[in-house]
C-alpha positions as CSV (number, residue, x, y, z in Angstrom):
1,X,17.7,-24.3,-180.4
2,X,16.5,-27.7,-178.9
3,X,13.3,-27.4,-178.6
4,X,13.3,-26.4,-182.6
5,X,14.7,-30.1,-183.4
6,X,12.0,-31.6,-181.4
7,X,9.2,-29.1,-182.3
8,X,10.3,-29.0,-186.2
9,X,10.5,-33.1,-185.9
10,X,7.0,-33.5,-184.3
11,X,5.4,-31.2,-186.6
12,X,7.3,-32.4,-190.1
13,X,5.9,-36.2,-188.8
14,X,2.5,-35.0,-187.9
15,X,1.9,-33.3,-191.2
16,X,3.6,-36.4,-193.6
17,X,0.3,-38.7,-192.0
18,X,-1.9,-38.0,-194.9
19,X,-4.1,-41.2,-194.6
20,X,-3.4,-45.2,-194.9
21,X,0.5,-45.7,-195.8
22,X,1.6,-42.8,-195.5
23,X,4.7,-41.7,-193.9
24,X,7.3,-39.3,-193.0
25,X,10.8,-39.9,-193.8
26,X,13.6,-41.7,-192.0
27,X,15.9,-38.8,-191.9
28,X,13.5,-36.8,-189.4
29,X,15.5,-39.4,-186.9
30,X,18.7,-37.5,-187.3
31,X,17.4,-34.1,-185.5
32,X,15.8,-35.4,-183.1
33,X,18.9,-37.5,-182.4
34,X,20.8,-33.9,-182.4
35,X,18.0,-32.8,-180.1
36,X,18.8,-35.9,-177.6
37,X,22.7,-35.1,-177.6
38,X,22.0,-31.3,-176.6
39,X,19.4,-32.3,-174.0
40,X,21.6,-34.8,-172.4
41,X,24.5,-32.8,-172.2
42,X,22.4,-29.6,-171.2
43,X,20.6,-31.8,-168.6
44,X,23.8,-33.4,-167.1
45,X,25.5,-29.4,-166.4
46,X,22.6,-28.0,-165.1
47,X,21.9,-30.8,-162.4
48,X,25.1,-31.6,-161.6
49,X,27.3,-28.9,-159.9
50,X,30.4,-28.9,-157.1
51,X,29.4,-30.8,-154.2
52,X,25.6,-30.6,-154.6
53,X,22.8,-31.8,-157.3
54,X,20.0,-29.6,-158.6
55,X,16.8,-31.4,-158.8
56,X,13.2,-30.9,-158.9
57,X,9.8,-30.6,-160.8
58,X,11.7,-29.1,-164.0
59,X,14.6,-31.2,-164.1
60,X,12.1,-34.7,-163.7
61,X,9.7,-33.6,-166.3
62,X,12.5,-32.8,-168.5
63,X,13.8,-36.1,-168.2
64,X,11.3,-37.8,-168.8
65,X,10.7,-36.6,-172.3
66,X,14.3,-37.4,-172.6
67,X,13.8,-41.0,-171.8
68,X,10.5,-40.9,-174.0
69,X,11.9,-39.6,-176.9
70,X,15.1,-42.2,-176.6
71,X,12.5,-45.6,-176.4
72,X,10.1,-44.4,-179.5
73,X,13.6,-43.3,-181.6
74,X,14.9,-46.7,-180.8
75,X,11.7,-48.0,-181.5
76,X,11.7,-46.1,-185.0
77,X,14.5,-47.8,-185.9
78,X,12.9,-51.0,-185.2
79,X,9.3,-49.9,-187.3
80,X,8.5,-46.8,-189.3
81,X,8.1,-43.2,-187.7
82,X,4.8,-42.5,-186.8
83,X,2.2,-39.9,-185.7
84,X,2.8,-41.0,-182.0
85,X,6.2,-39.9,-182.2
86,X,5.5,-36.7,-183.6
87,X,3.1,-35.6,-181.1
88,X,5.8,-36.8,-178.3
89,X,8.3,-34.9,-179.4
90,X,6.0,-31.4,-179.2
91,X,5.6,-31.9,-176.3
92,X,9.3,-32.8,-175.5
93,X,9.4,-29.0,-177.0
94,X,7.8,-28.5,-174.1
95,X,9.5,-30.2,-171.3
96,X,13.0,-28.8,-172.1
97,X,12.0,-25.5,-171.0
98,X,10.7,-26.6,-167.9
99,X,13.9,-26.6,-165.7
100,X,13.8,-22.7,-167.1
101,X,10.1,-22.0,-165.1
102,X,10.8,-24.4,-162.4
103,X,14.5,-24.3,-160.7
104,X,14.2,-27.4,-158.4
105,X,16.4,-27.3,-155.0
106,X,19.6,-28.0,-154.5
107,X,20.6,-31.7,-152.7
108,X,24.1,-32.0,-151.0
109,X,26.0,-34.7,-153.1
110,X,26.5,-37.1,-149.8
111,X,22.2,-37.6,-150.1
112,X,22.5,-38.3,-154.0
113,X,23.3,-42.2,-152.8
114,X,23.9,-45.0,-156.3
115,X,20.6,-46.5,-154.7
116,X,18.5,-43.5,-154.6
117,X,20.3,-42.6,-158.2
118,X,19.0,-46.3,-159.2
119,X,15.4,-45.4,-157.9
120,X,15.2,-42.4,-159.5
121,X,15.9,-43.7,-162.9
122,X,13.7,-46.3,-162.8
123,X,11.0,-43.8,-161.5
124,X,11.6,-41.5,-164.7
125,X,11.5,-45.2,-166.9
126,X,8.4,-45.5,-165.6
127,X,7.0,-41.9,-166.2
128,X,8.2,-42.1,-169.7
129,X,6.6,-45.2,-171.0
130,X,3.7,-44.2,-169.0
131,X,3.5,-41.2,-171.2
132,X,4.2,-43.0,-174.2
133,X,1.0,-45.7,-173.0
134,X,-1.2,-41.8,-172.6
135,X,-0.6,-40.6,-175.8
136,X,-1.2,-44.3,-177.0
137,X,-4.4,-44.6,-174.9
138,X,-5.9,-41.2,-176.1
139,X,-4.9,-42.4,-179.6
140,X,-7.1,-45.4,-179.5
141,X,-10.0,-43.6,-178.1
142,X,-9.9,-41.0,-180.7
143,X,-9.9,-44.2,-183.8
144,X,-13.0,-46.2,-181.2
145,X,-14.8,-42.8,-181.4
146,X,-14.3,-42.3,-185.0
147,X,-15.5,-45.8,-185.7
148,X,-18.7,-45.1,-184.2
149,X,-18.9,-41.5,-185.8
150,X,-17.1,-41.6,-189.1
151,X,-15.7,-37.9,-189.7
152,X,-14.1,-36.4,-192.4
153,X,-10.7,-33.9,-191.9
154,X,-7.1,-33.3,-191.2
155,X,-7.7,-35.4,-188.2
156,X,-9.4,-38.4,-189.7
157,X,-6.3,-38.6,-192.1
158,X,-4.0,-38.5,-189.2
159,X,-6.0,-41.6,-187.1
160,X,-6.3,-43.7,-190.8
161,X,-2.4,-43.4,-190.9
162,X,-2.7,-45.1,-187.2
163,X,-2.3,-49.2,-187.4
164,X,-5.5,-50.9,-186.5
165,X,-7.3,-50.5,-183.2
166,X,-7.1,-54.3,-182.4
167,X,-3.1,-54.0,-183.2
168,X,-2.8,-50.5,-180.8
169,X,-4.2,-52.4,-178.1
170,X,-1.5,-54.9,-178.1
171,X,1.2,-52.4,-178.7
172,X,-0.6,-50.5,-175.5
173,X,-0.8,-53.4,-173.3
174,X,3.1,-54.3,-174.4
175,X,4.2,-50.3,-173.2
176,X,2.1,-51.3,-169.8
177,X,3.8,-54.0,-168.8
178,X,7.2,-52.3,-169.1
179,X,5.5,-49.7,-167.3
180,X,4.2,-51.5,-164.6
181,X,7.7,-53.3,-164.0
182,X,9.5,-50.1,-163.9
183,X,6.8,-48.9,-161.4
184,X,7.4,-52.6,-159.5
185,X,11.1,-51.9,-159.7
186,X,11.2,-48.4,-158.4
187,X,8.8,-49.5,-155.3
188,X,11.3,-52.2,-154.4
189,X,14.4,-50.1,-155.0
190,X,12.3,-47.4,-153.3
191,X,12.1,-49.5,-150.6
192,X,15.7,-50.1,-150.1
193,X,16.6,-46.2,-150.6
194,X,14.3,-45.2,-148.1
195,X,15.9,-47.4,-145.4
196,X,19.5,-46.9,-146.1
197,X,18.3,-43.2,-145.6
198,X,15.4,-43.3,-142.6
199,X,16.5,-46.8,-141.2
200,X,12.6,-48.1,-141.8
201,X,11.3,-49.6,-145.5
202,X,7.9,-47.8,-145.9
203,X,7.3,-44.3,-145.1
204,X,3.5,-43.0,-144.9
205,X,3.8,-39.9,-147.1
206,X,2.2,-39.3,-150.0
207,X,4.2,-40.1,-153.0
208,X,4.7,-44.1,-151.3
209,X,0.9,-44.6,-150.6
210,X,0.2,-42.8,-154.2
211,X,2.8,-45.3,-156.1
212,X,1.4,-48.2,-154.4
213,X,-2.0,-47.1,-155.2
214,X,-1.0,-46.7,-159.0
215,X,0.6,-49.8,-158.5
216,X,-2.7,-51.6,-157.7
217,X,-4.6,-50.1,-160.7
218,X,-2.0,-51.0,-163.4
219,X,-2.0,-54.2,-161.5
220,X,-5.9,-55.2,-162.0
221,X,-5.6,-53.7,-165.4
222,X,-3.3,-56.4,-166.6
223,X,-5.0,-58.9,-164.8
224,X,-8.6,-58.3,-166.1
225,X,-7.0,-58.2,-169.3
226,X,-5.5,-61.6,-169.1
227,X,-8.5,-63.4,-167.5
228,X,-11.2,-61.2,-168.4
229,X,-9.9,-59.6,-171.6
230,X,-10.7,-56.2,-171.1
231,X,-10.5,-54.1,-173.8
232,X,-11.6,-50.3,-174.9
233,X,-13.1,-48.4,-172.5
234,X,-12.9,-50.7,-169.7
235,X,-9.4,-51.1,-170.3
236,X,-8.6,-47.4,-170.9
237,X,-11.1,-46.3,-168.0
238,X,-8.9,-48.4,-165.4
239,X,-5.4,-46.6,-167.4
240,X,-6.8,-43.2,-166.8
241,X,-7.2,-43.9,-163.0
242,X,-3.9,-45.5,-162.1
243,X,-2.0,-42.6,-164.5
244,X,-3.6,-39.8,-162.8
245,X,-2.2,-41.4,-159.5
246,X,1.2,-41.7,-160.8
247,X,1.8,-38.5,-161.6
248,X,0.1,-36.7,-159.0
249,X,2.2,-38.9,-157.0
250,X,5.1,-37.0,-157.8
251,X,4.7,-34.2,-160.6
252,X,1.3,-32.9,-159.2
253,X,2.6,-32.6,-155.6
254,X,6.2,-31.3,-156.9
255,X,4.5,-28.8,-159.0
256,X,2.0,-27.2,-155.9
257,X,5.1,-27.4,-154.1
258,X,7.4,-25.3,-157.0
259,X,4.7,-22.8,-157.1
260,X,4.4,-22.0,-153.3
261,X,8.4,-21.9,-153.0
């Protein structure tokens, strides 16, 4: 049943952008808030059992739809629904069945410490307003390429229900600075995790060095937009590269390793 509220939701706000203005209606919110309650409390059973936490690929990507969908609701409340959300929310559809195809591992309850509880929050934060920032980022190429090549279609009436391009850049940079200090903060409280555990503050494996990378590229991204002010593709080209890091920092390497278990 929860994937219907989210799938129903997506679609019902999808199909209500009809062109400039238009809108779907504010009690679309209240599923998708019934979606949220089922998912939390389905989440919370599944992981955590007697003595010991189940965790892995399924359980993360599930979660971080669940934090997704929770910022752009809230958000909702603050503006109007809109076509971002719905296309979040299908593929929130999506991600509740993952801990169905993907298990995870079980973790004895004495290694599932407040601090590495703390970092993986903020790492989820961080996935989910980094997905928010993708969908945002192909959104904005798809309205720069219809600019250039004006089209006519279901999708054209979809982009023109989009603000303007100059005001979803702003919104896009906003969601990458949250972004970026939710990666910061899950570095540094990575940091700390990692020594209360191995007694050292930097291990050399792949999901540290990955971060840090992704790290870096967010980093000159809002930098050359402040001093250079990038925008468009230059912008979006140096999003693309630090994203793809992320997640293959920790989805791309969890999923191999679900597959081979």
């Amino acid at each position: 049943a929860l994937p219907i509220f989210y799938l129903g939701s997506g679609m019902a706000i999808i199909g209500s952008m009809k062109g400039e203005g238009s809108g779907a209606s504010s009690l679309i919110r209240w599923p998708v808030l019934a979606g949220l309650v089922m998912q939390g409390y389905a989440l919370h059973g599944e992981m955590f059992g007697e003595g010991a936490v189940n965790f892995g690929f399924g359980f993360a990507m599930s979660e971080m739809f669940f934090f997704a969908v929770i910022i752009l609701l809230i958000e909702t409340w603050i503006h109007r629904l809109h076509g971002q959300f719905g296309i979040v929310l299908i593929a929130a559809a999506v991600g509740t069945l993952s801990p169905l195809l993907f298990t995870g591992q079980v973790i004895p309850s004495v290694e599932w410490t407040t601090i590495f509880r703390w970092h993986l929050l903020l790492a989820i934060a961080a996935y989910a307003f980094l997905m928010i920032a993708f969908v945002h980022a192909v959104l904005m190429a798809l309205i720069n390429r219809r600019l250039k090549s004006p089209a006519v279609g279901e999708t054209s009436k979809f982009l023109d229900s989009m603000p303007a391009l100059v005001v979803m850049e702003r919104i896009f940079f906003r969601i990458v600075v949250v972004g970026f200090l939710f990666i910061t903060l899950t570095l540094i409280v990575g940091a700390l995790a990692t020594q209360e555990a191995k007694g050292v503050y930097f291990l050399f494996d792949h999901k540290t060095i990955l971060t840090w990378l992704a790290w870096v590229f967010f980093g000159i991204l809002l930098a050359g937009r402040r001093v250079a002010g990038w925008r468009a593709r230059t912008a979006l080209n140096w999003f693309w590269a630090g994203f793809v890091v992320f997640v293959v920092a920790y989805f791309g390497y969890s999923f191999i390793q679900e597959l081979v278990r």
